[in-house]
N, CA, C and O atoms as a DFTB+ gen file, in Angstrom:
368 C
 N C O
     1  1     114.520     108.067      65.820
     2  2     114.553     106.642      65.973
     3  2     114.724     106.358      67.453
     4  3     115.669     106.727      68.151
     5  1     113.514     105.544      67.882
     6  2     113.558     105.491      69.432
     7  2     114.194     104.085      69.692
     8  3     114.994     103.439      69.016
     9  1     113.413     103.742      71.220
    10  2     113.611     102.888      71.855
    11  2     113.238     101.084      71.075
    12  3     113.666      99.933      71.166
    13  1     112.313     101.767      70.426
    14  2     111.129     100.698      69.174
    15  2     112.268      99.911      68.199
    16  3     112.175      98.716      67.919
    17  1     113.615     101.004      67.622
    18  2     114.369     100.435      67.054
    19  2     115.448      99.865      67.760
    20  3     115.836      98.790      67.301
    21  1     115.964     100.244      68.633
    22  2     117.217      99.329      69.188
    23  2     116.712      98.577      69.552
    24  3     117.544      97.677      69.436
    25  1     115.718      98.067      70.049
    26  2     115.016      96.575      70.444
    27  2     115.161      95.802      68.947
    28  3     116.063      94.970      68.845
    29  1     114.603      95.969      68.206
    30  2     114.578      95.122      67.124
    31  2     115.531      95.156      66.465
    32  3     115.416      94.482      65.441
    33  1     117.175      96.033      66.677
    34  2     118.306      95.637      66.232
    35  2     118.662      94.669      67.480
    36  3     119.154      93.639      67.019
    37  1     118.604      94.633      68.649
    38  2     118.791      93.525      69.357
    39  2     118.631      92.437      69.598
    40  3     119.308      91.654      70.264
    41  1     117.000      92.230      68.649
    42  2     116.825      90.976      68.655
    43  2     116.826      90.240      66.825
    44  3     116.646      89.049      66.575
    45  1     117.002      91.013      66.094
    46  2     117.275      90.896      64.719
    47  2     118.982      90.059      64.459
    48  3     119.857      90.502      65.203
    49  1     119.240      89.393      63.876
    50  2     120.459      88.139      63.676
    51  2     120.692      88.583      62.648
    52  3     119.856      88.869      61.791
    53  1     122.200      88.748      62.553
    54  2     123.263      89.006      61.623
    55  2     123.049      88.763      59.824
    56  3     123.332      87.664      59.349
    57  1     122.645      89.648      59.124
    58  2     122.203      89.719      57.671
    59  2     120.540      89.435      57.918
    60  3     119.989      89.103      56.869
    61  1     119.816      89.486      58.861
    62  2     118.667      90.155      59.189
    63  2     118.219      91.146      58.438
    64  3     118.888      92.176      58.519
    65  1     117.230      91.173      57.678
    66  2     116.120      92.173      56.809
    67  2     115.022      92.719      57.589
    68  3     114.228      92.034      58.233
    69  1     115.014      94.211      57.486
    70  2     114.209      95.067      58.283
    71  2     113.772      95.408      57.164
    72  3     114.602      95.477      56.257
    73  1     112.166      95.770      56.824
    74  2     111.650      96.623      55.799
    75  2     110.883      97.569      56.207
    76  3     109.937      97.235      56.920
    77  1     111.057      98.932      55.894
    78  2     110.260      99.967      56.297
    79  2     109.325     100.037      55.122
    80  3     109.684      99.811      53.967
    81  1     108.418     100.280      55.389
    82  2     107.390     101.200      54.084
    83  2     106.101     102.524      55.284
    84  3     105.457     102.290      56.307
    85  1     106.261     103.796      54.451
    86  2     105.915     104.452      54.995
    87  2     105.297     105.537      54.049
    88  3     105.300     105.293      52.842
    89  1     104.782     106.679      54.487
    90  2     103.770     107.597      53.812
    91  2     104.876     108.814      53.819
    92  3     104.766     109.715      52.987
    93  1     105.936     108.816      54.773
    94  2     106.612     109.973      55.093
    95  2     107.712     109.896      55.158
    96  3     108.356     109.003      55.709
    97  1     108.210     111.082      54.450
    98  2     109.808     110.668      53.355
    99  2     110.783     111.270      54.291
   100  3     111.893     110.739      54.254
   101  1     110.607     112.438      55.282
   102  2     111.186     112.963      56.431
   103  2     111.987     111.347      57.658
   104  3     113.070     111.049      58.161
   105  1     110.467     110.744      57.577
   106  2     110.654     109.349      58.872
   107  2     111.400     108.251      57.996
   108  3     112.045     107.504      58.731
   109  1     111.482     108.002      56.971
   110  2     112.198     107.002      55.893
   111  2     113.525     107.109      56.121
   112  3     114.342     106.247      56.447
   113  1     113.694     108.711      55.832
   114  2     114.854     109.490      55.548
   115  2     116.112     109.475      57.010
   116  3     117.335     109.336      56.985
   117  1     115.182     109.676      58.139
   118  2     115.847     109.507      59.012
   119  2     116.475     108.061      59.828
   120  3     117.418     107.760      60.560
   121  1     115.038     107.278      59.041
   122  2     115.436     106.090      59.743
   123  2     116.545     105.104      58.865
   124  3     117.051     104.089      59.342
   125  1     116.807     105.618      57.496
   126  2     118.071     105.362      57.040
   127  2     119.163     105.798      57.547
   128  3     120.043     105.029      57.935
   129  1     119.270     107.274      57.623
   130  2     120.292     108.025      58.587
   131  2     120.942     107.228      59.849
   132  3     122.140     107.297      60.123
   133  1     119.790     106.300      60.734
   134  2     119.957     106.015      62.190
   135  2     121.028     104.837      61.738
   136  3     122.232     104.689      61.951
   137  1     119.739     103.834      60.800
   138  2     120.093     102.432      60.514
   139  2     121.661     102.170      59.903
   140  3     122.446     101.285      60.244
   141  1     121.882     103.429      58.704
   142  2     123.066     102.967      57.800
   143  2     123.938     103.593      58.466
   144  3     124.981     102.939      58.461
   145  1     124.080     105.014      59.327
   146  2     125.344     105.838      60.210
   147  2     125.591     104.966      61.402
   148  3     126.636     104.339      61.573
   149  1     124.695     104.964      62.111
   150  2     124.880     104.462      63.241
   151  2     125.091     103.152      63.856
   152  3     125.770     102.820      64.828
   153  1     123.989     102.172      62.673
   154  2     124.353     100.995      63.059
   155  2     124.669      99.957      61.918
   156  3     124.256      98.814      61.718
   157  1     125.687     100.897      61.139
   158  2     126.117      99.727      60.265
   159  2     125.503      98.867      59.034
   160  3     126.021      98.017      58.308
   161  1     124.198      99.419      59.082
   162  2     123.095      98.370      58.220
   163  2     123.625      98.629      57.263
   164  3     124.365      99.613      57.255
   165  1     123.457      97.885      56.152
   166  2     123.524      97.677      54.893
   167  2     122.440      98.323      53.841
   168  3     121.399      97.773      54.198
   169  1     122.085      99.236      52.677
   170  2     120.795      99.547      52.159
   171  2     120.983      98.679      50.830
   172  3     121.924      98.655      50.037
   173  1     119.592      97.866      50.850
   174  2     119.339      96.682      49.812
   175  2     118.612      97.419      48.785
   176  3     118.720      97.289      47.566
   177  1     117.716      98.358      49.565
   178  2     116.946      99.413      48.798
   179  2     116.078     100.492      48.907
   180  3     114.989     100.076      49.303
   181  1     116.077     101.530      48.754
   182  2     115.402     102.602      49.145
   183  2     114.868     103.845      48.160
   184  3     115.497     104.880      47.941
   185  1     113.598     103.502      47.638
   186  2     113.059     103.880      46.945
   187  2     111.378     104.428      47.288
   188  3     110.881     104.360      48.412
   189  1     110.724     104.925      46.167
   190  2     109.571     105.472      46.041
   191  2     108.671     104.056      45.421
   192  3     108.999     103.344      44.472
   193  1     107.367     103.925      46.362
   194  2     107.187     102.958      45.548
   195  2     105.830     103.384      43.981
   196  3     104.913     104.199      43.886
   197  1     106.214     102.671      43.346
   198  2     105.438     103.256      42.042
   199  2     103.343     102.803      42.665
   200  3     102.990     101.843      43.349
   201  1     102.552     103.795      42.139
   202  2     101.313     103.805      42.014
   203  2     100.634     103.030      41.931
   204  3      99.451     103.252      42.189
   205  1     101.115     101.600      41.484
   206  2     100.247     100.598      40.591
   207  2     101.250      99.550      41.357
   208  3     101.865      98.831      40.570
   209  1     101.507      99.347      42.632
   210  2     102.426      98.323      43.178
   211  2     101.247      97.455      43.887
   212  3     100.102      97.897      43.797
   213  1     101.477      96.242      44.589
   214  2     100.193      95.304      44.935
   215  2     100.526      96.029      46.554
   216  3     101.602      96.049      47.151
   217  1      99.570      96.430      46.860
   218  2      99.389      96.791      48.408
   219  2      99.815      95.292      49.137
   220  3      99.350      94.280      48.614
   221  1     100.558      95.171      50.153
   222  2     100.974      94.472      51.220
   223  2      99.998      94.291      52.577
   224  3      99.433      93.351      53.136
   225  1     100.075      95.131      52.695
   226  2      99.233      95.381      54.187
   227  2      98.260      96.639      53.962
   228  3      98.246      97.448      53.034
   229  1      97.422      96.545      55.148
   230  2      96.222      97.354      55.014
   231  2      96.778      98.940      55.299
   232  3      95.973      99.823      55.006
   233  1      97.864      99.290      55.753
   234  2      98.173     100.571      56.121
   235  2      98.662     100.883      54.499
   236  3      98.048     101.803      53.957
   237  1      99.643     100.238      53.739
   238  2      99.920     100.143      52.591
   239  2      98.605     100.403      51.409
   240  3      98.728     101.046      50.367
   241  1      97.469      99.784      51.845
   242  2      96.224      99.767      50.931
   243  2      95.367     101.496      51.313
   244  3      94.947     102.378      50.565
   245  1      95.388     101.424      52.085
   246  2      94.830     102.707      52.670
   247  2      95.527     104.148      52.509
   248  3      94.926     105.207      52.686
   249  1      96.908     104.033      52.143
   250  2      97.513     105.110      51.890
   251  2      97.506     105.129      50.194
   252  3      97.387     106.152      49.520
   253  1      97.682     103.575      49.598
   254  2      97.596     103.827      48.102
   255  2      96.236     104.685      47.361
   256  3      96.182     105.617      46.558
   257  1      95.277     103.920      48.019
   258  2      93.441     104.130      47.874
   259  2      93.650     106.078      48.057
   260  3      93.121     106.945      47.361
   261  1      94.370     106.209      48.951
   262  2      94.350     108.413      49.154
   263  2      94.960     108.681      48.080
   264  3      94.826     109.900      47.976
   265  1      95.504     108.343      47.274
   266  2      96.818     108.627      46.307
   267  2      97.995     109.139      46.856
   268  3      98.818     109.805      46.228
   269  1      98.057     108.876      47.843
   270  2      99.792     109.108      48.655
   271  2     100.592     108.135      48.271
   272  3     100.415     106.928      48.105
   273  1     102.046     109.262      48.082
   274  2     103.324     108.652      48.137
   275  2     103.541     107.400      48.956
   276  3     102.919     107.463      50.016
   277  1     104.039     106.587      48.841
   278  2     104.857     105.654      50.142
   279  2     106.042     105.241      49.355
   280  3     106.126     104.949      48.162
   281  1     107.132     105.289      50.484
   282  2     108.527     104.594      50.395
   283  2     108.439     103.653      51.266
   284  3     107.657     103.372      52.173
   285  1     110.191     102.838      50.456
   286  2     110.185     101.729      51.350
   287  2     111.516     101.876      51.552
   288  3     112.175     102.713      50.935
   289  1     112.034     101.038      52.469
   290  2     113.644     100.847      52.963
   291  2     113.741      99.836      53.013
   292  3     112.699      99.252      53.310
   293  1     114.850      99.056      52.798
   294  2     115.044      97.520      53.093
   295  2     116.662      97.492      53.256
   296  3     117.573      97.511      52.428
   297  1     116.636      97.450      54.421
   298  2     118.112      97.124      54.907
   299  2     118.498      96.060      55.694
   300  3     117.702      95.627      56.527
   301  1     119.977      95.394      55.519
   302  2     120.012      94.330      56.358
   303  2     121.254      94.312      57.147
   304  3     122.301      94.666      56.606
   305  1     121.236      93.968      58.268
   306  2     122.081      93.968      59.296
   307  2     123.517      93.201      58.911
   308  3     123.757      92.050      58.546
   309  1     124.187      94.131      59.110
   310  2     125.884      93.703      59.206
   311  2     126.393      92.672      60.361
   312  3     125.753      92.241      61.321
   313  1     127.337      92.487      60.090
   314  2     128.305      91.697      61.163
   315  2     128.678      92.587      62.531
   316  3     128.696      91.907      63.557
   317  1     128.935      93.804      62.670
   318  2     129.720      94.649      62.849
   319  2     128.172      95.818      63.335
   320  3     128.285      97.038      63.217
   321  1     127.282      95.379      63.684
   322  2     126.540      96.437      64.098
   323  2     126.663      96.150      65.706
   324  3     126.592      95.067      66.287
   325  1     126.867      97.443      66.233
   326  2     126.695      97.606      67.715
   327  2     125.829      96.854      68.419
   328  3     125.052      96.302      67.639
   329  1     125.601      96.569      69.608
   330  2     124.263      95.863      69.929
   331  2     123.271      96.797      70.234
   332  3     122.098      96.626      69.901
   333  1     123.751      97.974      70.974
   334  2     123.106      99.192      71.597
   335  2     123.703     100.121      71.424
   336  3     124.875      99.941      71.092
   337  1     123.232     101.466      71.551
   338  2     123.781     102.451      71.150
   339  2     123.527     103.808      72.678
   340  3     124.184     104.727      73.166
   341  1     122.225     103.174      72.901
   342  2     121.844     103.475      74.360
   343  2     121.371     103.067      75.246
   344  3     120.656     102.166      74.805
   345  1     121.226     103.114      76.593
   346  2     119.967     102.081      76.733
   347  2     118.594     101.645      76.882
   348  3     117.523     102.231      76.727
   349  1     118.834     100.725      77.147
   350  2     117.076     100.197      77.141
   351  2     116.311     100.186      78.342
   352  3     116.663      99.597      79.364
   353  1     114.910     101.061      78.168
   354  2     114.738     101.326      79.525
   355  2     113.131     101.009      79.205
   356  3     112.429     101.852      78.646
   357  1     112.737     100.005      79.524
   358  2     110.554      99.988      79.034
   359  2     110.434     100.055      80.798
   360  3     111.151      99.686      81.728
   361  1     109.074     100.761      80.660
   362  2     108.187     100.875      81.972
   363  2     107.202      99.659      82.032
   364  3     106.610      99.266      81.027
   365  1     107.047      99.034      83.373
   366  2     106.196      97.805      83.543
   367  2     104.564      98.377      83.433
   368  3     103.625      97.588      83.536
């Protein structure tokens, strides 16, 4: 979990909903690890999503259409989450 996520815990407001959905249960897995150890998030839900779910988005449609797995995460920001954990450094 990079730089990509502490930005968007920084600019995400208190009981704020982040939803992951992804093809890869390793990157799910960790980015619960980051979200719920490190910064406090809350898990609303984190599951496998079933075969026959309505695709969302085209990355979502394109992985269903292969017959791949996808999970999702849905967590929401606490009171009590850090602002940063390291810092923030983007190149111009």
């Amino acid at each position: 979990m990079g730089a990509q996520f502490q930005l968007l815990n920084s600019r995400l407001k208190t009981k704020g909903q982040i939803t992951l959905a992804t093809n890869i249960k390793d990157y799910k897995d960790e980015a619960l690890d980051h979200l719920q150890k490190l910064w406090g998030y809350h898990v609303l839900s984190d599951r496998s999503l079933p075969s026959d779910f309505k695709a969302r988005t085209a990355f979502e449609k394109k992985y269903q259409e292969q017959g791949q797995k996808l999970y999702e995460l849905i967590v929401k920001k606490s009171g009590d989450t850090p602002k940063t954990w390291f810092p923030l450094v983007f190149e111009k």
